[in-house]
N, C-alpha and C positions, 0 to 999 in steps of 0.2 A: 656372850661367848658360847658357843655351840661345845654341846658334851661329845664325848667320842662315839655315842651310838648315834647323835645326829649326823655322825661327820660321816659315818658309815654308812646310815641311811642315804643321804648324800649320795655318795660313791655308788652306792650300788642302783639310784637311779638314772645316775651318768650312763653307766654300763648298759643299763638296761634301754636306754636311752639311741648308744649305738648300737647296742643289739638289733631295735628293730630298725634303725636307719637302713642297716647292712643289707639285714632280711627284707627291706622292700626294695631295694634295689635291686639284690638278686631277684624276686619276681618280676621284675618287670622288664630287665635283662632275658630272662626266663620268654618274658610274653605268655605268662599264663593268668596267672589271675593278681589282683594286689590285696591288704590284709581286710580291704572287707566284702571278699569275695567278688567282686567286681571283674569282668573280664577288661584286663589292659590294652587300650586300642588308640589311634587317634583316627580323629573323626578327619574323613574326605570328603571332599565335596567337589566334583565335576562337571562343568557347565557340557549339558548336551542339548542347546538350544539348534543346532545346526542339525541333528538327527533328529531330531522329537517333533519338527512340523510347523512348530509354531513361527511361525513368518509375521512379526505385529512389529510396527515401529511408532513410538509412542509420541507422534507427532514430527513435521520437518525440523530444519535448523531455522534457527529465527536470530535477527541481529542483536548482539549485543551494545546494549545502551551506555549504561554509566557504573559505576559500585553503588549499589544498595544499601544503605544504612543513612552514610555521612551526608550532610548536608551538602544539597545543592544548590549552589547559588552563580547565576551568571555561566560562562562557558565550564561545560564539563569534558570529560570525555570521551574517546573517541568518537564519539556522533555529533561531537558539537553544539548538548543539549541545552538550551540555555530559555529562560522564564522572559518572559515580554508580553508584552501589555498593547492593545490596541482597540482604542473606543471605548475604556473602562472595562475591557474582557481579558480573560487573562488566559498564556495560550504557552505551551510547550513547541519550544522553535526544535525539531529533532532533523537535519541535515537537508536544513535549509527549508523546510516543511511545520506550518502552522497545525497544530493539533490542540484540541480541548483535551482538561484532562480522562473523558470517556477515552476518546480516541487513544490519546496514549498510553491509556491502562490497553486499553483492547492490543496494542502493536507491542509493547513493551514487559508486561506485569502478568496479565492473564494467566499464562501458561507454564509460570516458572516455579507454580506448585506443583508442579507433575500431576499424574491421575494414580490411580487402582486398577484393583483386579480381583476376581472374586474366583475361590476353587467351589465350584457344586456341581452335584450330581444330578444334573438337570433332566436326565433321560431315566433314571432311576435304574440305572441297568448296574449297579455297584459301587464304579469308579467314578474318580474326581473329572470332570472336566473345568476347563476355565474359559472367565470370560473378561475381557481385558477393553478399559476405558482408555479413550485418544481424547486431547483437549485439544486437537487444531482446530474444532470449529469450522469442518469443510464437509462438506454433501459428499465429496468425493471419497473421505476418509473419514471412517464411520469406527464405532466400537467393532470389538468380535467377540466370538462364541468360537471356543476349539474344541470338540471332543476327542475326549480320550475313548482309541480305537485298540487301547491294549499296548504290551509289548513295549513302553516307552515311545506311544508313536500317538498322533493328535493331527485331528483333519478340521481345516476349518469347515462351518458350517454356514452357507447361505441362507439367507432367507428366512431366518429365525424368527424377525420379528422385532428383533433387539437389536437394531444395527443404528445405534443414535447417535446422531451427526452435532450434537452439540460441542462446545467447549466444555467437555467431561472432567470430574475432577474423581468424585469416588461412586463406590459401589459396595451396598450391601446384600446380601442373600437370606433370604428367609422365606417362610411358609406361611404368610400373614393369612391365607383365607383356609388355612390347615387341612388340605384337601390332598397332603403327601406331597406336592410337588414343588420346590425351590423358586422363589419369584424373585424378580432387583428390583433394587433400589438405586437408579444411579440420579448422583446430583452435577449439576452444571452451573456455569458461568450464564444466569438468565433463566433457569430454571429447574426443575426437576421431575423422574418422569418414574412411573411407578408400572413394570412389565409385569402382566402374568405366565403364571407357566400355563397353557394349553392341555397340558399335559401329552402333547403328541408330537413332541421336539419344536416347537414356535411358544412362539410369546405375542401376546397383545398390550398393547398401551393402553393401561386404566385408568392415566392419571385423572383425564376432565369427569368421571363417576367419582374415582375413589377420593378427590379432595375437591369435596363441590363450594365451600368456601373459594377456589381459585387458589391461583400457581402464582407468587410477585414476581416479578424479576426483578430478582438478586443475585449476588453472590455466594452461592452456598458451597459448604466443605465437605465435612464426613458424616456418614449416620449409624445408626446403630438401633436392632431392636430389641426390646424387650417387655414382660409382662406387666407393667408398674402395679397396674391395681388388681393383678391373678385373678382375672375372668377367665383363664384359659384361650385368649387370642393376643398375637404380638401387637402390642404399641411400636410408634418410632419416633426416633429422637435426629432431629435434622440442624446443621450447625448451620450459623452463617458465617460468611467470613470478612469483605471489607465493604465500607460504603463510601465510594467515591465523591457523595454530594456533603458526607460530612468532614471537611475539612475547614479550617482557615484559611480566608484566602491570600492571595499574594503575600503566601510567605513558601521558604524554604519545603525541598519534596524530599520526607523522608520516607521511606515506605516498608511498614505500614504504619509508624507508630504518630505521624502526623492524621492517621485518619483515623474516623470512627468505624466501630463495627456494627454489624449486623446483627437485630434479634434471634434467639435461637426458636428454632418450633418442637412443643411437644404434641404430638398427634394421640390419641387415643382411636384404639381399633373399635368401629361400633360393630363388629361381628356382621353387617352385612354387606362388607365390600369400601365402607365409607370408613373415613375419619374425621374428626374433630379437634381443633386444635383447642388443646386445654392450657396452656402455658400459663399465662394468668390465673388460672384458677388454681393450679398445684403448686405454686408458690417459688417455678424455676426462671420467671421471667426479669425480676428486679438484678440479678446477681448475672445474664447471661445474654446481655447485648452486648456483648464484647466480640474480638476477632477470635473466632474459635474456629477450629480446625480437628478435631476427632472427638466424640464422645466412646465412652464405654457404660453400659449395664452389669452392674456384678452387686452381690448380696456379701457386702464387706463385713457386717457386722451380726451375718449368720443369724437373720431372723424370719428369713423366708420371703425375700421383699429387696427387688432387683435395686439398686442403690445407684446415683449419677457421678460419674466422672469427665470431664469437659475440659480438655487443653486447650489455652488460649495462645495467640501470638503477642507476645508483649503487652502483656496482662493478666490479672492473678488468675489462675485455673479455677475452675468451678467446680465443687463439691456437693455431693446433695443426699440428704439421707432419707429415707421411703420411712414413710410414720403412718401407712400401713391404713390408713384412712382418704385416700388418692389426692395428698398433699405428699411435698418431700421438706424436708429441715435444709437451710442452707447452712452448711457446713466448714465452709472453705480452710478460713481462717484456723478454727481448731483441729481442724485435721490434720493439717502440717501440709498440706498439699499447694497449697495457694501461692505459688512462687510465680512473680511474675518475668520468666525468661520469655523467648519466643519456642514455646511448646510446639509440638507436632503430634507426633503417634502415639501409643502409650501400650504396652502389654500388663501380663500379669501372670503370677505363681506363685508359687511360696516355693522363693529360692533359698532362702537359707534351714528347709525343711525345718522347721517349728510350729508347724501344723495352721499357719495364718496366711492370708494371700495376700503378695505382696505386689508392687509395683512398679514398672518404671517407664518413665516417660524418656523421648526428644527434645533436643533444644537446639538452638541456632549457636556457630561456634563463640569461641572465647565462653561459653555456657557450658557447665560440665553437666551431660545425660543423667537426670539424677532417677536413684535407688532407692526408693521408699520402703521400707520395711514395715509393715505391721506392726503396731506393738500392744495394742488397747483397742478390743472390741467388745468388751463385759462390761465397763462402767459406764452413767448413766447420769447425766446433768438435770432430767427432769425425772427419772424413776421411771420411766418408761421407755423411751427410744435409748438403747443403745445405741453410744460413740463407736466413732472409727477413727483411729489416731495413728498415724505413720511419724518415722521420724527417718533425717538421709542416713544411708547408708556409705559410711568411707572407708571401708575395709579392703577392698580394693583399691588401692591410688594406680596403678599402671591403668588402669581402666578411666580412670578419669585423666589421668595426662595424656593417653591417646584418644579421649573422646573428642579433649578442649579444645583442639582446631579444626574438627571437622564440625558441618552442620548434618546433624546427625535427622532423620524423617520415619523411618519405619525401625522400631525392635521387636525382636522376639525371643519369648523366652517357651525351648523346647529341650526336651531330651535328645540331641542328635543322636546320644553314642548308647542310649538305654543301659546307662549306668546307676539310674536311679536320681538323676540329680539335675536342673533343669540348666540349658547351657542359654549363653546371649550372643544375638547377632545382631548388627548395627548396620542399615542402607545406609549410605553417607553420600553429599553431593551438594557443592555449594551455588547458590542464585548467582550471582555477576562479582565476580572475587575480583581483588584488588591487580593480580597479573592477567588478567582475561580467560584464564582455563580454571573454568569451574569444577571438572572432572575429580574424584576422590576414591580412596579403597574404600570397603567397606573393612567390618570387620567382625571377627569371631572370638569370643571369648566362652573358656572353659572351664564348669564348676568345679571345684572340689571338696566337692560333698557339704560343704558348710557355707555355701555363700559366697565365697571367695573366688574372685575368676583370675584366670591368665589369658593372656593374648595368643591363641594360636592360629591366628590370620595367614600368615603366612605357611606354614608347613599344613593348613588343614587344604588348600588350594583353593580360598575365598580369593586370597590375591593373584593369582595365575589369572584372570579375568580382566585385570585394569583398571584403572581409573576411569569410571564414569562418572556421570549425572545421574546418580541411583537415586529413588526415591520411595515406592514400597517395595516391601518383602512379605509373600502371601506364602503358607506353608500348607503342606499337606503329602502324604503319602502318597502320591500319583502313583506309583506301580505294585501297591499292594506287598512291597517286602518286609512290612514291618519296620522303617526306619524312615524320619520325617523329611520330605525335600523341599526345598524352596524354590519361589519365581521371582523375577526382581524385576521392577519396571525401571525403565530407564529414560530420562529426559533428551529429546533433542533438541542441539541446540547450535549453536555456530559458535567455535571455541576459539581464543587468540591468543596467542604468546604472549603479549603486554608491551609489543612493541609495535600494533598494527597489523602483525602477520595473521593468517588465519592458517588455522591447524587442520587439516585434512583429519577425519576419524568417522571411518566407517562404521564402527560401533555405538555412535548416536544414536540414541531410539531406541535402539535394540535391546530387546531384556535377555536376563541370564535366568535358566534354568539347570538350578546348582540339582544334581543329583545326587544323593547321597550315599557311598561305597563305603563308606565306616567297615571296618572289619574285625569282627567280636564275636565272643559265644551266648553274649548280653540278650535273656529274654525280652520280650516288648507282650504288652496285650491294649486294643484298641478299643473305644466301646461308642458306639453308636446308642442312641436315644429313638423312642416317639413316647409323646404326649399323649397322653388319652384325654385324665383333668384337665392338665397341662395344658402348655402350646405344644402343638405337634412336633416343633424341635427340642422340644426338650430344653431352649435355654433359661440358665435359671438353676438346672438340677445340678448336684454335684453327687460324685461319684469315690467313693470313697475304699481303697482296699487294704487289705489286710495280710502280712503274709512274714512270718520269719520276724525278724525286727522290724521291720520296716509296715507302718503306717503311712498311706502316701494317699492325697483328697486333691481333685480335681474339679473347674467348673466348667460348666460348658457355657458361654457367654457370648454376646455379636459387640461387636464393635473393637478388637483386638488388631493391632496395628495400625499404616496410615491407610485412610482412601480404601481401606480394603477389606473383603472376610475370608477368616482361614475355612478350610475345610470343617465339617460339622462331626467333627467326632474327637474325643478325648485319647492322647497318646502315652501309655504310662510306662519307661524301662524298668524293668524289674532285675539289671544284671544276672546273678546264678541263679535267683529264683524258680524254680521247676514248678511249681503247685501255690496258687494263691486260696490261702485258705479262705478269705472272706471278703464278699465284695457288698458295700452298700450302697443303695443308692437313694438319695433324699430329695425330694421332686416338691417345687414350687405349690404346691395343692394340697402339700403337708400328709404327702403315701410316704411313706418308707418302704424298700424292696431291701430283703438279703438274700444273696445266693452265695454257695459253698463249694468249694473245692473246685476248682474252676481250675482247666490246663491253660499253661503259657502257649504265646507265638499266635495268638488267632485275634479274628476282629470277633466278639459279641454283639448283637443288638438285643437293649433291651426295651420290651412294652410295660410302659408306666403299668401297674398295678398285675399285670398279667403273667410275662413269664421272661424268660431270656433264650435267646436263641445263639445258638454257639456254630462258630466256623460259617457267618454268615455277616453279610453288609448291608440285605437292605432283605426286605420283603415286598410280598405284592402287594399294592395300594389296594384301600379297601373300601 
């Protein structure tokens, strides 16, 4: 039985209770600030693909075969696909047409992982430009290269150099020969090709130098680089994805989880243009012939030593720990990470701000997109390598009941609204769905301060856009306002009502370039990198600031998203913050940098070991 000063106690935290319910609604009513100073806004986001230049459609329509998953056996639908046999050879009858299973992956399956796109500053002249992978597989329709010419406007660019005609799937960006200027990495259906920068706006093809072992033809997915053994030049990490010769045969086609996958490769950079494949030797290759589809590089367990993250499709994800000696630990299982859905893209922050970087990956629907939290990176199973131990996050359920029907491909987790807290957006878009229109929203979710998101997909104007066939989302500031925008690839495809009809929609293919109009008095500050010890890009470093309450650590990393890389610079909102008193920065090479008092609203760059340069994006190569 409670005494009368608890009852009192009580009552007066009721009161207090409404009190501030009251008071924060009048602020926000107000529209000035909410109780932890935060300017109250919601985030906008406007597709200005139609003004901005960009003219890219990310491949034609192509027929639609059968549903994807369920077994097929005998007549399917609508193409009439049916298994048949003739001579002891086994053939896919597709409308009235004998095809090997080569052939009908190539007509049917190739292209329905969509491609990427990368934001870099390939001219070095500040801004982001981008450059966007097509998987049709035609000479006629090639990648592109669009620069940004300022003012939200983007020209393409001929003759680059870069214009790869393969059946493209991803692309990554980096400075692998550190010479200041942004090089791809794009992989294909058959091969992969590795472009340098010129440095005078073209690219050249290095692949037959830079991988003198030879190119297989395979299937390859996503890549990602990083320093594994911190010599100071980027390694890469290149996925594979399905191998059509490993299957059983005449049996049942489900796809992919009747096939087998492909080895992954781990390349070490030998600093003079060449690489090496080390996989077997580092200890990534037993745990990582599976169907994989994005890796990530990130130092999870904060010991200076870029650490593996690998999504597979229907099969367990791959985890791997850097033990700091050019081996890594396989991990999977203890990590929490090893869930076998059909994974896709994967980002990363520390969303629920507890100063740990946290996780979240894609899955294919009825899969809810799961939320890895961090929870253990000090303890230690052999006394020497620290763990990395995540466990799911379901503090959110609206987010997970709206993920669980779409097949979700590219997240990201960014500050849209530089409130201090990092928001989720979800590409969505399904392979050959059960009614024949694969088309889905995407969607937006908004933090509140602890983790916890709400769906504001609709009133943020993600959904004004429609239902596509989205598959990544590449972010970056493109116009320099301090607020982060998105590109969104889009799959085309030939879409049906589910009763034969075919749906006319002229936005197949076409990407969305969401801009962001957020309207706030929310500070923002940006920070660019170069490597000296380091790799020239800096990934690898984290960035660490100080200011008011608010402690808030950032990584700079490759391999963030599907098929794609964001822009190379760290976004940090700061809400009412005016003045950040400290800013650290902790670089792979084991320099520590601090600088002090540093004003809001600008982009810094800083030089490993040397100085910081303020109200600036890039410098001249040197």
């Amino acid at each position: 039985m409670k005494s009368t000063g608890q009852c009192h106690m009580v009552e007066e935290r009721i009161v207090l209770h409404y009190v501030y319910i009251f008071f924060t609604a009048v602020m926000i009513s107000l529209g000035t600030t909410d109780v932890q100073g935060q300017s109250v806004s919601t985030i906008s986001l406007q597709d200005r693909s139609a003004t901005a230049g960009i003219d890219f459609v990310h491949y034609a329509p192509r027929p639609r075969w059968c549903e994807i998953g369920p077994t097929v056996v005998g007549s399917a639908t609508n193409e009439g696909l049916s298994l048949v046999f003739e001579q002891e050879n086994e053939y896919w009858k597709s409308n009235g047409r004998l095809m090997t299973m080569d052939e009908f992956a190539n007509v049917h399956l190739i292209k329905m992982n969509g491609s990427g796109g990368s934001w870099l500053d390939y001219d070095r002249d500040g801004d982001w430009d981008l450059y966007l992978v097509n998987c049709q597989g035609d000479a006629s329709i090639t990648n592109a290269l669009f620069e940004n010419i300022g003012k939200g406007k983007f020209t393409r660019v001929n003759d680059s150099g870069a214009e790869d005609d393969g059946e493209g799937m991803a692309v990554s960006s980096a400075d692998y020969n550190n010479d200041g200027y942004p090089d791809l990495l794009v992989t294909n259906y058959g091969d992969y090709k590795l472009f340098q920068n010129n440095g005078d706006k073209t690219f050249s093809n290095v692949s037959a130098t830079a991988f003198p072992e030879g190119i297989k033809d395979l299937w390859y997915g996503g890549s990602a680089w990083g320093d594994y053994d911190n010599d100071g030049d980027l390694d890469l990490y290149i996925t594979g994805y399905v191998d059509f010769s490993r299957r059983p045969k005449f049996t049942s086609l489900r796809f992919p989880m009747d096939f087998g996958g492909l080895p992954n490769t781990l390349f070490r950079n030998n600093g003079d243009g060449t690489f090496s494949n080390v996989t077997a030797s580092t200890g990534v290759l037993d745990d990582a012939s599976r169907k994989s589809m994005q890796v990530l590089f990130n130092d999870f367990n904060e010991d200076r030593l870029p650490d593996l993250f690998v999504t597979n499709d229907t099969d367990a994800n791959g985890f791997y720990l850097n033990r700091g000696d050019g081996t890594f630990k396989p991990f999977s299982g203890p990590s929490g990470l090893s869930t076998t859905d059909g994974s896709m893209g994967v980002a990363l922050g520390d969303f629920n701000k507890d100063g740990l970087t946290d996780l979240v990956y894609t899955n294919y629907a009825s899969e809810v997109n799961t939320l890895a939290t961090l929870v253990d990176n000090r303890s230690s199973n052999d006394g020497q390598l620290r763990n990395a131990v995540f466990v799911h996050d379901f503090e959110s359920p609206l987010l997970h009941k709206l993920t669980w029907p779409k097949v979700s491909w590219a997240p990201g987790l960014f500050d849209l609204d530089n409130d201090t807290d990092l928001d989720l957006f979800f590409a969505n878009g399904h392979l050959n769905s059960v009614s024949g229109d694969n088309r889905q929203a995407n969607l937006l979710f908004e933090n509140d301060g602890r983790g916890r998101f709400t769906d504001i997909s609709e009133k943020s104007g993600v959904l004004a856009t429609g239902n596509r066939i989205h598959r990544s989302a590449i972010f970056a500031d493109y116009d320099d306002d301090g607020k982060v925008d998105i590109f969104i690839t889009v799959n085309g495809q030939q879409v049906e009502d589910g009763k034969g009809n075919n749906i006319f929609d002229p936005n197949q293919g076409k990407g969305i370039l969401f801009h962001n109009e957020t309207r706030s008095n929310n500070n923002w500050l940006k920070v660019r990198l170069e490597g000296t010890k380091s790799n020239r890009d800096g990934f690898g470093a984290t960035v660490q600031l100080t200011a008011g309450t608010i402690n808030y650590k950032q990584s700079l990393v490759s391999g963030q998203g599907y098929f794609s890389s964001h822009a190379k610079e760290i976004y940090f909102g700061l809400g009412s913050l005016e003045i950040i008193a400290k800013i650290e920065v902790s670089w792979p090479s084991g320099i520590d940098q601090t600088f002090e008092n540093i004003p809001v609203n600008q982009t810094v760059y800083i030089v490993e070991g040397k100085t910081m340069h303020q109200n600036t994006s890039h410098l001249t190569v040197k």
